[in-house]
GUROMAR-995029 format. One record per residue (C-alpha): x, y, z; residue in one letter. Coordinates in pm, whole numbers, plus 50000, padded with zeros to 5 digits. Example, Ala and Ser with C-alpha at 12.3 -4.5 7.8 and 13.67 -1.06 7.14 Angstrom:
GUROMAR-995029
512304955050780A/513674989450714S/
end
This chain:
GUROMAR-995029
812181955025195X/813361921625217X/810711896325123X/810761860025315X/810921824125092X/807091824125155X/805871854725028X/808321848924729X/806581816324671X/803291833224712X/803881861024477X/804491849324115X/801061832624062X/798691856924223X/800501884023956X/800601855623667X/796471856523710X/795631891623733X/797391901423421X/796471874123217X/792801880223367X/792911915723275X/793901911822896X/791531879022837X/788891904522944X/789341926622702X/789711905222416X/786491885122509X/784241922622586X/785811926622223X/784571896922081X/781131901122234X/780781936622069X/781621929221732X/785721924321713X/787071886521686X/790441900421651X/791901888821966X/789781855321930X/791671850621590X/794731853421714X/794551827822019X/794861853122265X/791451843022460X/793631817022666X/794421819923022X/798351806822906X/800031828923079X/802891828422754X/800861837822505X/800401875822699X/804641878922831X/806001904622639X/809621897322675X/810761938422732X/807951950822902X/806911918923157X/810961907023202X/813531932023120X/811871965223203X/810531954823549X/813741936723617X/816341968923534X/814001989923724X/814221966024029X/818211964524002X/818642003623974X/815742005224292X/813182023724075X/809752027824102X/808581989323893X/806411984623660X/805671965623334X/803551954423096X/802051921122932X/801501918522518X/798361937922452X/795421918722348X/794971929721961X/791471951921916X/790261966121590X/788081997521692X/786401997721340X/785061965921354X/783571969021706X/779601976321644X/779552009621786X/783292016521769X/783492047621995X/781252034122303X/782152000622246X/786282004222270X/785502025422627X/783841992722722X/786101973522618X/789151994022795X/787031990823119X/786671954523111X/790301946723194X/790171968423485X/786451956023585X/787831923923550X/790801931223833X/787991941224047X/785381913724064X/788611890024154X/789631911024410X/786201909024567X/786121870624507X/789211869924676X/787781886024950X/785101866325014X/787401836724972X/789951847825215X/786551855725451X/785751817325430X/789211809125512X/789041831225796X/785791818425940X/785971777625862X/789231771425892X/791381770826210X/794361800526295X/796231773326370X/795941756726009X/799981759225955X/801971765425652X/798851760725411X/796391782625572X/799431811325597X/800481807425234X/796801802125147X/795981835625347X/799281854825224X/798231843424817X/794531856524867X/795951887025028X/798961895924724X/796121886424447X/793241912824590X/796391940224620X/797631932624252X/794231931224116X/793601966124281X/796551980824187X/796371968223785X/792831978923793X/793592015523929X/796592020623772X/795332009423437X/792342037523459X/794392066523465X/793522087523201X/796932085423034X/798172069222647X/798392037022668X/796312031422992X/793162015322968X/791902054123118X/792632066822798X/790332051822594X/787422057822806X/788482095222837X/788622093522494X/785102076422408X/783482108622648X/785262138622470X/783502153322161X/784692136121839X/787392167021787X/788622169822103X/789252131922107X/791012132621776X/793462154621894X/793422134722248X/794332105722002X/797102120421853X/799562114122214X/798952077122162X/802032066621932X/804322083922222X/802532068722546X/805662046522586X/807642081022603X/804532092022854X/804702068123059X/808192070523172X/807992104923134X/805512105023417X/806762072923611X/810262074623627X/811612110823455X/809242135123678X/809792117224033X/813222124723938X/813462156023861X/810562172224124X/811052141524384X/808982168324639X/806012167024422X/805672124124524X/803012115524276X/803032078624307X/802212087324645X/799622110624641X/797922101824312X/797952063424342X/798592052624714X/795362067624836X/792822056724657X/794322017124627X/794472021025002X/790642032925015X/789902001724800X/791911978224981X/789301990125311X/786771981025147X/787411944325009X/789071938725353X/785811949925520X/784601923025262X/786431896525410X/785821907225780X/782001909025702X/782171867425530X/784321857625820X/782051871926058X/784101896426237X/782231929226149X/780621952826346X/
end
């Protein structure tokens, strides 16, 4: 799909702020329950440079765009230290949802932002109100997406952990034990099984529907704020 100058413009800071949202979040959830790791470090900043991670948020999701593969990436992940949380086990599935909780209250302030912008200001605003409507729009779909994506229940998702805080202690020590090849997983699942068993489309049948369920309902957001429901 060929994407026009504005929605180019429109898409780099919309993305910037999700991710950088979604890893703050986890590193200040830490630091609330016990772990001033990520504090320490500097990485409670909303600079979007100190969370790039030079393979995974330039050169993967660039080769992947050149050889017209499914794209995706990564930012640095904020540092956590499990044992110094206060109750390590509850308190890491916590903090694993907070990125992903995080992606979700912006998408719904987004939505009632783009609401207001539908209801107060007029459809024939011009180039500001379209590239004001178009960056509202991109940041509610990446902040879905991140959020969803990052929940499934797969090393080094944020999914993981949580699945991991509910299992018994055993069964999650042995759960544990994929997480030093979830870069191998990932792929594995992303790239290497679409290709082999394209017929089985998992992207589209395990992802697409429920980010377009969500998408209905912080656009039915919107429409109530601007007015136009029901």
């Amino acid at each position: 799909m060929e994407l026009t100058a504005l929605q180019m413009a429109a898409i780099p800071l919309p993305l910037i702020l999700a991710i950088v949202f979604h890893e703050v979040s986890h590193g200040a959830v830490a630091r609330l329950l016990g772990d001033p790791t990520a504090h320490a470090a500097g990485r409670l900043t909303l600079n979007p440079l100190r969370h790039v991670d030079p393979v995974g948020t330039l050169l993967v999701p660039g080769f992947l765009a050149l050889v017209h593969a499914p794209v995706f990436g990564w930012a640095r992940p904020v540092p956590v230290n499990k044992r110094r949380l206060n109750h390590p086990r509850r308190d890491m599935m916590l903090v694993a949802a907070a990125g992903p909780g995080s992606n979700l209250v912006l998408a719904a302030l987004s939505a009632v932002l783009f609401g207001l912008l539908a209801r107060f200001l007029p459809e024939e605003g011009g180039g500001v109100s379209e590239f004001a409507a178009l960056s509202l729009t991109l940041f509610i779909q990446f902040n879905v997406f991140l959020a969803l994506f990052n929940l499934l229940p797969v090393p080094p998702f944020d999914g993981s952990h949580i699945v991991e805080g509910l299992l018994p202690p055993p069964a999650a020590r042995v759960y544990a034990r994929a997480r030093p090849f979830s870069l191998g997983l990932m792929f594995l699942i992303l790239l290497g099984v679409p290709y082999v068993f394209p017929d089985w489309n998992i992207v589209e049948r395990v992802v697409v529907p429920p980010f377009l369920w969500v998408m209905e309902q912080f656009f039915a957001l919107a429409q109530a704020v601007a007015g136009l429901s029901g």
